[in-house]
Backbone as CSV, one residue per row, in Angstrom:
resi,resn,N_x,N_y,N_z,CA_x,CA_y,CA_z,C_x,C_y,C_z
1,UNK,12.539,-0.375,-48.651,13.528,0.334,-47.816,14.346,1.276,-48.698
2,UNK,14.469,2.727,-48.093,15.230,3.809,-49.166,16.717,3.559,-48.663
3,UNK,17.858,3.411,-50.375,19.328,3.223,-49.755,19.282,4.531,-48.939
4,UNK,20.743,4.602,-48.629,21.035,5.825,-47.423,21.471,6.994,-48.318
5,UNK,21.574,8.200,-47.731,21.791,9.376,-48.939,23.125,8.865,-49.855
6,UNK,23.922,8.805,-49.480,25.116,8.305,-50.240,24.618,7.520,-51.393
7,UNK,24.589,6.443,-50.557,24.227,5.349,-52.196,22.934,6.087,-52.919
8,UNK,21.957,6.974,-52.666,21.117,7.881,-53.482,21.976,8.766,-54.269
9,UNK,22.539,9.268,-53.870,23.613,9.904,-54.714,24.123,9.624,-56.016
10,UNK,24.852,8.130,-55.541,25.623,7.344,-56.923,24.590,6.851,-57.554
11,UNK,23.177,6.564,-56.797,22.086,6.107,-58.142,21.878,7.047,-58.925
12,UNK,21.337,8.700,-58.290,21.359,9.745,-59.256,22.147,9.926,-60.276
13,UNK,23.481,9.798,-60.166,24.663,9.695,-60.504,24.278,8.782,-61.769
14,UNK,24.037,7.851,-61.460,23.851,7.004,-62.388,23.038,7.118,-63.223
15,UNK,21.583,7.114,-63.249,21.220,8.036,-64.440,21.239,8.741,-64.974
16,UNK,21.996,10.001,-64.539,22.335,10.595,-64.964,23.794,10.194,-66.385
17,UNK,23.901,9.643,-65.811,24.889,8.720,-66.831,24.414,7.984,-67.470
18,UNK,23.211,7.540,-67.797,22.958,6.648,-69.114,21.961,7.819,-69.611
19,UNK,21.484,8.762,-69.203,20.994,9.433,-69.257,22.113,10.567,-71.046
20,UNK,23.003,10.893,-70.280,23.778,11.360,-70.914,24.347,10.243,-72.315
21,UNK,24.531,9.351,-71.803,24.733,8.150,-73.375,23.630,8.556,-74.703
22,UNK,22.627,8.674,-74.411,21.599,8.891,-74.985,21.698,10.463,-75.642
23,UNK,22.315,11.307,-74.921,22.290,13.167,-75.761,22.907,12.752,-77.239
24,UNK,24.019,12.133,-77.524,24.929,12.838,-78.814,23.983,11.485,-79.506
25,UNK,23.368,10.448,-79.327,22.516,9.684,-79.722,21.886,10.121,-80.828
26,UNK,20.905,10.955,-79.962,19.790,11.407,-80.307,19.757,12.720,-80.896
27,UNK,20.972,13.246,-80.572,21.427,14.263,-81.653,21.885,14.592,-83.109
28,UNK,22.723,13.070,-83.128,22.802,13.499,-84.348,22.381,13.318,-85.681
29,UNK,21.355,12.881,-85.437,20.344,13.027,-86.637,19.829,13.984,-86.897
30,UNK,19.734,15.025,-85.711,19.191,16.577,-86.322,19.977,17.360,-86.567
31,UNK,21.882,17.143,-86.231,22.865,18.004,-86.623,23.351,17.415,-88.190
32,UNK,23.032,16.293,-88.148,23.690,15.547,-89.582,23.332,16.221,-90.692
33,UNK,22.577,16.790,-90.998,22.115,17.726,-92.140,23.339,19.160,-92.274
34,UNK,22.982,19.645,-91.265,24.054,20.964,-91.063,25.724,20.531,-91.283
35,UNK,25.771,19.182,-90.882,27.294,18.772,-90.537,27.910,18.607,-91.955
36,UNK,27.042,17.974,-93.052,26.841,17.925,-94.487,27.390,18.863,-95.164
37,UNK,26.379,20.140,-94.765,26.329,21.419,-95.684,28.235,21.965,-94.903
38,UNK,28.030,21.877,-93.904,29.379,22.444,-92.833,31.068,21.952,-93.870
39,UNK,31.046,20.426,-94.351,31.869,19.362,-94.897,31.661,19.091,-96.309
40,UNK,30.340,19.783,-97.280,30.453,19.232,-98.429,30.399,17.428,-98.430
41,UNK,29.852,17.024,-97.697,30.066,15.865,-97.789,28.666,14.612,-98.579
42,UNK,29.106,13.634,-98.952,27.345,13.027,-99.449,26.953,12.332,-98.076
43,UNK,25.138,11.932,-98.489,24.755,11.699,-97.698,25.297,10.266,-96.708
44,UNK,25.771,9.722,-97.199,26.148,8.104,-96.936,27.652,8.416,-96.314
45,UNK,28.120,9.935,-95.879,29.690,9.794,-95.010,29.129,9.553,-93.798
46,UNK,27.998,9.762,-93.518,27.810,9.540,-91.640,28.345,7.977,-91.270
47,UNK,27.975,6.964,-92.293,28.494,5.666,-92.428,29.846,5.586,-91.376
48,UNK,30.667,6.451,-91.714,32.317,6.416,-91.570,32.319,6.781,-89.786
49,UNK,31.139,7.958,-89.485,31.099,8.105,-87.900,30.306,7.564,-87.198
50,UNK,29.632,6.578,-87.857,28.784,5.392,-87.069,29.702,4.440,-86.830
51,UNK,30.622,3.912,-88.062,31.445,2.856,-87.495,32.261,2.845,-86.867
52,UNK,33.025,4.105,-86.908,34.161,4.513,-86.207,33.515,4.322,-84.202
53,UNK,32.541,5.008,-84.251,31.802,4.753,-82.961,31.310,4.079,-82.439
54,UNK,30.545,2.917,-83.346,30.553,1.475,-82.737,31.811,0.884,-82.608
55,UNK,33.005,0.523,-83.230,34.376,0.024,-83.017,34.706,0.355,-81.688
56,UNK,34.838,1.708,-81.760,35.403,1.970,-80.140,34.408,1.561,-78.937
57,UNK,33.292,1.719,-79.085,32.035,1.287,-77.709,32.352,-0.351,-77.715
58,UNK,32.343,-1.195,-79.229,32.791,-2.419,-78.709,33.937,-2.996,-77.937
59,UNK,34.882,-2.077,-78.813,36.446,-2.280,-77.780,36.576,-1.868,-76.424
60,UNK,35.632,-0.531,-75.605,35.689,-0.497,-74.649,34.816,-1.378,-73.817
61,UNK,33.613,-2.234,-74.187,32.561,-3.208,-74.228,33.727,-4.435,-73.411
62,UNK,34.531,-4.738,-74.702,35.200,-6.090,-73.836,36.647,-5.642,-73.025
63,UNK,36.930,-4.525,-73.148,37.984,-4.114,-71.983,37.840,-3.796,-70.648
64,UNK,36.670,-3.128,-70.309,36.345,-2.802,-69.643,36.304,-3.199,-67.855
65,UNK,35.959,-5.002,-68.588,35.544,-5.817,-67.239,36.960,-5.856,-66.460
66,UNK,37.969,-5.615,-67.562,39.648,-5.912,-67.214,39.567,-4.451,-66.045
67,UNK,39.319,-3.489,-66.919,39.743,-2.226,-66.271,38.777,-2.400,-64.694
68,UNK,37.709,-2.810,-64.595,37.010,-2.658,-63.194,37.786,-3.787,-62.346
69,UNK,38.610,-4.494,-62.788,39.265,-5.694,-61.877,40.286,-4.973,-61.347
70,UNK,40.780,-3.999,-61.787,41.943,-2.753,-60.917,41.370,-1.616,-60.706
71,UNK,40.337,-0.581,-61.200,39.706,0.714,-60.272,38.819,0.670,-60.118
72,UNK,38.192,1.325,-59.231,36.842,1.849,-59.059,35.887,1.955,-60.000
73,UNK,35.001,2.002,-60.115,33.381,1.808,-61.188,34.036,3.780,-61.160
74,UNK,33.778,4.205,-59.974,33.555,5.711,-59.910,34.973,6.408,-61.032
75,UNK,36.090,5.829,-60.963,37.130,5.847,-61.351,36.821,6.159,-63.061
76,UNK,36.766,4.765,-63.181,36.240,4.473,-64.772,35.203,5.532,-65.117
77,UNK,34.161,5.773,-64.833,33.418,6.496,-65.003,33.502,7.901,-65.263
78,UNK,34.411,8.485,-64.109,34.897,9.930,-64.612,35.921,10.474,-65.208
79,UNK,36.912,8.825,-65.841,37.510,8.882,-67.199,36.713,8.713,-67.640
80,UNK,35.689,8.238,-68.362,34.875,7.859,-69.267,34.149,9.128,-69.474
81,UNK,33.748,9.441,-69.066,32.571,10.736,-69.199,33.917,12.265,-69.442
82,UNK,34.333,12.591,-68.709,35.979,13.527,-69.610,36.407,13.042,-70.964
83,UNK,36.510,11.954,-71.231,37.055,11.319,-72.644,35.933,11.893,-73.444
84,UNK,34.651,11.420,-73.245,33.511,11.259,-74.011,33.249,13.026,-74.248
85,UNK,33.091,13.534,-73.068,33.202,15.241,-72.712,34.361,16.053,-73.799
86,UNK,35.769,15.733,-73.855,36.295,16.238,-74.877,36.007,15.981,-75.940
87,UNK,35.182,14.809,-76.289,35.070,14.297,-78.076,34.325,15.133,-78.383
88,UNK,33.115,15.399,-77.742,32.167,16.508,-78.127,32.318,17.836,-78.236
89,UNK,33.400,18.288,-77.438,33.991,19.657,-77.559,34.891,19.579,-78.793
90,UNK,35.172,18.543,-78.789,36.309,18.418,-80.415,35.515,18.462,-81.029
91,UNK,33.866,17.518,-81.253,33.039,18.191,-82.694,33.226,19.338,-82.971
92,UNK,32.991,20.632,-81.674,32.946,21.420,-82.154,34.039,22.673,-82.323
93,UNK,34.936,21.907,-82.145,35.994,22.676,-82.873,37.054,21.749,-84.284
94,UNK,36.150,20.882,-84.612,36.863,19.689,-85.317,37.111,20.926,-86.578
95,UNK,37.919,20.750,-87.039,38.573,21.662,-88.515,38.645,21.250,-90.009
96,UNK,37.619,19.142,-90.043,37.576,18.376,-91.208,37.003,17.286,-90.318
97,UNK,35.989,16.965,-91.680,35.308,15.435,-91.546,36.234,14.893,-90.735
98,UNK,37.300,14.201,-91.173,38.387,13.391,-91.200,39.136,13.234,-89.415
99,UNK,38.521,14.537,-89.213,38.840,14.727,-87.915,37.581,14.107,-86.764
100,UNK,36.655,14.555,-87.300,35.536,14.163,-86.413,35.133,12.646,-86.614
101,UNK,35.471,11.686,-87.837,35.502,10.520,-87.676,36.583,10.114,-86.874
102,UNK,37.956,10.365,-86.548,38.835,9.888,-85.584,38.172,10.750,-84.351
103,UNK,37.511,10.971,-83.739,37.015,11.602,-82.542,35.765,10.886,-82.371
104,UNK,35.169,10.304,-83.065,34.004,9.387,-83.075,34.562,7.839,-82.422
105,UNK,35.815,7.556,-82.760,36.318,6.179,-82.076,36.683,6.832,-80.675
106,UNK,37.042,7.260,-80.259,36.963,8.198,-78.776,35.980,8.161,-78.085
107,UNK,34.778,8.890,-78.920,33.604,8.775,-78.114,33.048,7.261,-78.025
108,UNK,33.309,6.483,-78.775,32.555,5.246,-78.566,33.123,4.377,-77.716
109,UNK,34.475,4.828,-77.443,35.304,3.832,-76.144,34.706,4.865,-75.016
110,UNK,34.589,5.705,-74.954,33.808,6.315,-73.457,32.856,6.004,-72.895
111,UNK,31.632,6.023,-74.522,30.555,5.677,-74.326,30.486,3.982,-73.855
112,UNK,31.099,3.210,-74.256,31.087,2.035,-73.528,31.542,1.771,-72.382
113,UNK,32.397,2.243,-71.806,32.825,2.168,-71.183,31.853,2.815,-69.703
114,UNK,31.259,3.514,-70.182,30.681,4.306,-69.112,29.388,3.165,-69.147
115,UNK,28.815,2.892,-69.869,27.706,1.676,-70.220,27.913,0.464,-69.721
116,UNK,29.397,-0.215,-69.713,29.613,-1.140,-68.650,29.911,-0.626,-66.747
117,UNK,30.329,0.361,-67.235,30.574,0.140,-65.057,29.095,0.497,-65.084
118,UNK,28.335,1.502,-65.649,26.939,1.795,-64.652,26.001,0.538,-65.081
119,UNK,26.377,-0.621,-65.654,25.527,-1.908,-65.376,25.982,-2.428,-64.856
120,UNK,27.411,-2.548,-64.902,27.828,-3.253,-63.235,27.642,-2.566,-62.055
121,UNK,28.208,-1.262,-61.734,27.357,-1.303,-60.374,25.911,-1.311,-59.789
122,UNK,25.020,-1.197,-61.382,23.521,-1.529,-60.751,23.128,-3.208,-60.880
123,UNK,24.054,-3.722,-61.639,23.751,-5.241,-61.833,24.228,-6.082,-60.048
124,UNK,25.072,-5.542,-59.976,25.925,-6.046,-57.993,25.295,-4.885,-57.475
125,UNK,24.416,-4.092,-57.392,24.545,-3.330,-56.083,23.321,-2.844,-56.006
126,UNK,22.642,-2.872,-56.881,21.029,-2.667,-56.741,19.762,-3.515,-57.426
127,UNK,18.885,-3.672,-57.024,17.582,-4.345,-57.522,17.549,-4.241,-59.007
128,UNK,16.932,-5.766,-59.203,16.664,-5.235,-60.968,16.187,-4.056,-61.417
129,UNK,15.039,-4.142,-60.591,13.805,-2.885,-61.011,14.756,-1.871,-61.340
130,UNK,15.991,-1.490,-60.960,16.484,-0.068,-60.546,17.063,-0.185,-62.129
131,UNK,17.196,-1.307,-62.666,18.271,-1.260,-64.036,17.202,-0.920,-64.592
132,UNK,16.560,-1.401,-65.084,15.271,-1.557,-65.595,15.252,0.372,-66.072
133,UNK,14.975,0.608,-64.831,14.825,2.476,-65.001,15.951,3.076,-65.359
134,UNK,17.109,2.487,-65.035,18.606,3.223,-65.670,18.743,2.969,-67.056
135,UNK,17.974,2.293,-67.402,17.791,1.582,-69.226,16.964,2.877,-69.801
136,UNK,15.739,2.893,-68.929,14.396,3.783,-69.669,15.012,5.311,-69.937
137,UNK,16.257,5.876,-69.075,16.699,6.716,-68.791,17.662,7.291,-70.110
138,UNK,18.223,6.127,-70.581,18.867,6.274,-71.500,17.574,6.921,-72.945
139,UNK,16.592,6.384,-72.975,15.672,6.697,-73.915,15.337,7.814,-74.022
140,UNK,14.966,8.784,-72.374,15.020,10.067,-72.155,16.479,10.843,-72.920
141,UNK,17.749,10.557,-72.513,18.284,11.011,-72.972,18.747,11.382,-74.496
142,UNK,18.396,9.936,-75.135,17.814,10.338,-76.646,16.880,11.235,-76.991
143,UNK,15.884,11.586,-76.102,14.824,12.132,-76.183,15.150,13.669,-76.390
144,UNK,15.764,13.678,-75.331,16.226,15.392,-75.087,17.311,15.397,-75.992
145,UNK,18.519,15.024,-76.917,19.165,15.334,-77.315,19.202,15.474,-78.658
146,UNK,17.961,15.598,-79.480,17.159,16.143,-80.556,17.091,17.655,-79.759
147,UNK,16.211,17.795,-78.939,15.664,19.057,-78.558,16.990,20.161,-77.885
148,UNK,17.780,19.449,-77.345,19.092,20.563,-77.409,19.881,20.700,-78.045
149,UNK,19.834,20.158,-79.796,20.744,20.321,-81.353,19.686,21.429,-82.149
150,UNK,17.947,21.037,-81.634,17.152,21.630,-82.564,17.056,23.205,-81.439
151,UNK,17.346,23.668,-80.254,17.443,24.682,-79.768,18.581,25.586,-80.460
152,UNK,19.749,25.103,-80.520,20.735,25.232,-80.742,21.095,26.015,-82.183
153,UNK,20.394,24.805,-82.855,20.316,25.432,-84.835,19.138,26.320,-84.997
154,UNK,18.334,26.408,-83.776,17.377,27.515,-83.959,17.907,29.403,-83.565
155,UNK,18.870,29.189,-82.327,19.396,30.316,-82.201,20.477,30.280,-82.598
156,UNK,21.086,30.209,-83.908,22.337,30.265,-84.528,23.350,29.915,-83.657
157,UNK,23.295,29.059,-83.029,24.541,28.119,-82.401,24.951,27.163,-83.147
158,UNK,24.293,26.888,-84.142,24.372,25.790,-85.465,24.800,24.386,-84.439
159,UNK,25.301,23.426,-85.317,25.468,22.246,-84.270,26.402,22.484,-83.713
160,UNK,27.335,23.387,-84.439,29.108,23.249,-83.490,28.711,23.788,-82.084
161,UNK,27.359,24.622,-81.734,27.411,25.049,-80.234,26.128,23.755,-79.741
162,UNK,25.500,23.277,-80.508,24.823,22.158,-79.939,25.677,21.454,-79.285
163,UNK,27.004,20.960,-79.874,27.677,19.263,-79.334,28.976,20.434,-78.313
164,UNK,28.705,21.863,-78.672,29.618,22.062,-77.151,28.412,22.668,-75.538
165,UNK,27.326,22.532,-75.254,26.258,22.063,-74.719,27.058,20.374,-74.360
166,UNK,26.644,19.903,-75.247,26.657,18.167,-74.915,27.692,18.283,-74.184
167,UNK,28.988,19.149,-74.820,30.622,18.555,-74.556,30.562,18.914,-72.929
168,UNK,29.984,20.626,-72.537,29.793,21.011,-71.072,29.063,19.929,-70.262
169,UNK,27.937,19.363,-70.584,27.079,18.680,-69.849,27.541,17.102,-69.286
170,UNK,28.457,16.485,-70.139,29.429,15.416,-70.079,30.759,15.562,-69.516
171,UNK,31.561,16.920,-69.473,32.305,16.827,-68.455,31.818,17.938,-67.107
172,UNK,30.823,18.193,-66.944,30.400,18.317,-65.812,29.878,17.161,-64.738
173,UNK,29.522,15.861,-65.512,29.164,15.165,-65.019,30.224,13.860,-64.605
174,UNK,31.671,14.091,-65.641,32.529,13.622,-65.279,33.339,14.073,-63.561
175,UNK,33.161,15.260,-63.439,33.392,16.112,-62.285,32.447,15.384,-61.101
176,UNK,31.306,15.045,-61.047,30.559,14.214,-60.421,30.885,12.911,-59.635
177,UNK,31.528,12.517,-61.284,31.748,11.213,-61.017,33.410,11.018,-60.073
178,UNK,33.760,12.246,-60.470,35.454,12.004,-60.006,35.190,12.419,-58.517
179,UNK,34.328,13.390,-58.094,34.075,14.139,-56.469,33.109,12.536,-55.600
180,UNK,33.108,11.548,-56.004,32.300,10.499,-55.282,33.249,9.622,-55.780
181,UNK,34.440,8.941,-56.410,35.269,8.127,-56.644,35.486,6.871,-55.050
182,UNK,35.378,7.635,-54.231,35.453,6.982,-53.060,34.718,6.189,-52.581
183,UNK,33.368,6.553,-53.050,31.871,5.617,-52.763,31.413,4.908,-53.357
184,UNK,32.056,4.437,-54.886,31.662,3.410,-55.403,32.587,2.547,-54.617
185,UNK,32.133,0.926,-55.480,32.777,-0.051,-55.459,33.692,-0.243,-55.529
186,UNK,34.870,-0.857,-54.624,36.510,-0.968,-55.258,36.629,-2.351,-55.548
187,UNK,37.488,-2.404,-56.548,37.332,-3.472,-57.138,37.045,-4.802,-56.587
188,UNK,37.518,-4.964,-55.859,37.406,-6.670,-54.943,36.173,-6.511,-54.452
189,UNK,36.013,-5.374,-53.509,34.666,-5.443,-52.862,33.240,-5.348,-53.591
190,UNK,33.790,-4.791,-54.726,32.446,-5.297,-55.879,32.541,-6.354,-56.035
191,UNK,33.329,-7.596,-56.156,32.393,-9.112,-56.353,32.082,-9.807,-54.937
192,UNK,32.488,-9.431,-54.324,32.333,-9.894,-52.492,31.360,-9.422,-52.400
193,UNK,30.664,-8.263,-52.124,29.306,-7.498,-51.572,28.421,-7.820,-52.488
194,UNK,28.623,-7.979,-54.098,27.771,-7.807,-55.045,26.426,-9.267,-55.325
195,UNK,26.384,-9.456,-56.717,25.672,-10.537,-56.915,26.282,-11.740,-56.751
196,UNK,27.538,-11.965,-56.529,28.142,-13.319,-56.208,28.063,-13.419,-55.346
197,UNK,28.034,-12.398,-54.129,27.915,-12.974,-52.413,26.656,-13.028,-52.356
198,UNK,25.622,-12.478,-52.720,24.551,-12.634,-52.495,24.055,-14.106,-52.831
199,UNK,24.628,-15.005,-53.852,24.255,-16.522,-54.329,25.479,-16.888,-53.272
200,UNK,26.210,-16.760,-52.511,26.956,-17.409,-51.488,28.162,-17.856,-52.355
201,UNK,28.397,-16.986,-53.403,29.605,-17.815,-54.110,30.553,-16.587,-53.985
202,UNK,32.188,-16.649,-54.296,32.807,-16.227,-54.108,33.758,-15.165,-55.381
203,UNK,34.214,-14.210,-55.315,35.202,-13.668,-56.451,35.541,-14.607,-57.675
204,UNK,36.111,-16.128,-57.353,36.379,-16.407,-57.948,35.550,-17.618,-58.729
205,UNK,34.211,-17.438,-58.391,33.357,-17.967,-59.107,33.045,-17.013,-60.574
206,UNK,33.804,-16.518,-61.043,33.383,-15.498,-61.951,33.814,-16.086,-63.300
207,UNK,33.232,-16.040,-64.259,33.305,-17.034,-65.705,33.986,-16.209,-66.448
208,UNK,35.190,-16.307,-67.407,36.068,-15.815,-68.174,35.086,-15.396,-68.968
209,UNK,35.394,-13.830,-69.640,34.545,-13.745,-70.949,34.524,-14.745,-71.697
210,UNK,35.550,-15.812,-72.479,35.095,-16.666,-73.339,34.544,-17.740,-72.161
211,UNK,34.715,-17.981,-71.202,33.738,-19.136,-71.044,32.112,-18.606,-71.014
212,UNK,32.122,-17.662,-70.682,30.946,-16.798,-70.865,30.186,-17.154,-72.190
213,UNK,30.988,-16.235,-73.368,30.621,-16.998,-74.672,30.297,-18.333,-75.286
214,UNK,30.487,-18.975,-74.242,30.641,-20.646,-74.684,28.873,-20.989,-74.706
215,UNK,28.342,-20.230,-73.425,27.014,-20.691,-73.007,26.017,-20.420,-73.951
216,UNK,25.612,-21.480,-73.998,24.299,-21.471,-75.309,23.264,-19.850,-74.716
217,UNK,23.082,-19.792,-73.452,22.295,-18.383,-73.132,22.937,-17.783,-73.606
218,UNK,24.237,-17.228,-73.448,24.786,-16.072,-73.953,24.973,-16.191,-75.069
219,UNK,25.475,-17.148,-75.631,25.177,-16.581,-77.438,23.581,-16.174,-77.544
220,UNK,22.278,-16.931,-77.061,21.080,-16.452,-77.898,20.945,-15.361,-77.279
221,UNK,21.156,-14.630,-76.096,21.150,-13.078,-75.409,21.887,-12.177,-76.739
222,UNK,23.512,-12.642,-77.495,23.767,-11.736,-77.743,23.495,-11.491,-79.126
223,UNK,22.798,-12.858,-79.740,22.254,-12.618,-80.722,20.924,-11.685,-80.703
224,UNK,19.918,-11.935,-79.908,18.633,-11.159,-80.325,19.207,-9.672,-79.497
225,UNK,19.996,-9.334,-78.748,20.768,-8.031,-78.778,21.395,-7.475,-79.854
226,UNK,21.718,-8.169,-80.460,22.682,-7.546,-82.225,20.906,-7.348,-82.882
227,UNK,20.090,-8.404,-82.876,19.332,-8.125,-83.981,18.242,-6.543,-83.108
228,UNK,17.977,-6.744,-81.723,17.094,-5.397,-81.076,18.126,-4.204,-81.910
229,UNK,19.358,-4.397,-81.515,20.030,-2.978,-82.286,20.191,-2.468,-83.474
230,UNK,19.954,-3.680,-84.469,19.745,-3.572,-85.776,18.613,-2.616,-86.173
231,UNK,17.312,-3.413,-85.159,16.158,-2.476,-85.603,16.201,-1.016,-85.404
232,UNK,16.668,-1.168,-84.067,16.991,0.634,-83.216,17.615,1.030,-84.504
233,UNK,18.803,0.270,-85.109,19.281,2.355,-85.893,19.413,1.819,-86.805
234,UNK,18.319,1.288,-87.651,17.568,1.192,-88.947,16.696,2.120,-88.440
């Protein structure tokens, strides 16, 4: 059975959003060379904007569930994607390393943040299968975001016009997300409609993050998840 245009919408919507997680991904391994020569910098400073960017994706990782218990998925989302949208326009007007590593903890609270509501509203509101493809989507978007840094440094846009591409394409899609705010989930009615009503249980069947952590599944989930990501960006 096809959802109704609406909810087609926010699915588009939605890949399009993990879709986009995946551009500055997959980019910057082909701008990191230029960004070097751009900063004088050695090879081992990217270190400083990897961590800076995992810190923030983790911190928005465990805040997040707080923030969907008061707005909208749609809400979150088109803060998230504007936040994430200016970091990239700040690459490319960043004026020192120093700058673009504090703009890297920015992007990584967006980027998480946008990574938790669009698995929660496909985890409560649509079929596995559908995550499944909002996952593969993200891979595409790695995919393509080599090929619009290597367009970019090919017609002398160097990376600073590559990551302002990214920066347009992320708050255009924040604009998306803010013009449908109404049609996602609001908060309550995402655990009522979602996967808890569907098992006949209620809002407040919902497990505290640490009791969460307590469960022998979820530690071995989040262990062989730390070690899948290890391999990814090795």
């Amino acid at each position: 059975m096809r959802p109704p245009p609406g909810r087609r919408a926010l699915i588009a919507l939605a890949f399009l959003g993990f879709a986009s997680l995946g551009l500055p991904d997959g980019a910057i391994g082909v701008a990191w060379p230029r960004i070097r020569e751009s900063f004088d910098l050695p090879l081992g400073a990217l270190g400083a904007l990897l961590a800076a960017s995992v810190s923030g994706y983790a911190c928005a990782s465990f805040c997040a569930g707080a923030l969907l218990a008061r707005i909208r998925i749609g809400a979150l989302l088109a803060l998230s994607c504007a936040a994430t949208g200016a970091t990239l326009l700040g690459y490319w007007a960043a004026p020192s390393w120093s700058a673009m590593v504090a703009l890297g903890l920015v992007a990584g609270l967006g980027a998480g943040a946008i990574d938790v509501g669009i698995n929660s509203f496909a985890a409560t509101q649509l079929p596995p299968r559908t995550l499944h493809w909002l996952h593969a989507a993200y891979g595409l978007g790695t995919s393509a975001g080599p090929i619009l840094m290597t367009r970019s440094l090919m017609s002398d846009g160097g990376w600073r016009g590559g990551y302002l591409a990214l920066g347009a394409i992320q708050l255009a899609l924040a604009v998306g997300f803010a013009a449908t705010i109404r049609r996602w989930p609001a908060p309550q009615a995402e655990a009522e409609s979602g996967g808890l009503a569907a098992r006949g249980l209620g809002p407040d069947a919902a497990a505290s993050l640490f009791a969460t952590l307590r469960l022998r599944s979820a530690q071995l989930n989040a262990a062989a998840f730390f070690l899948y990501l290890g391999v990814e960006a090795s």
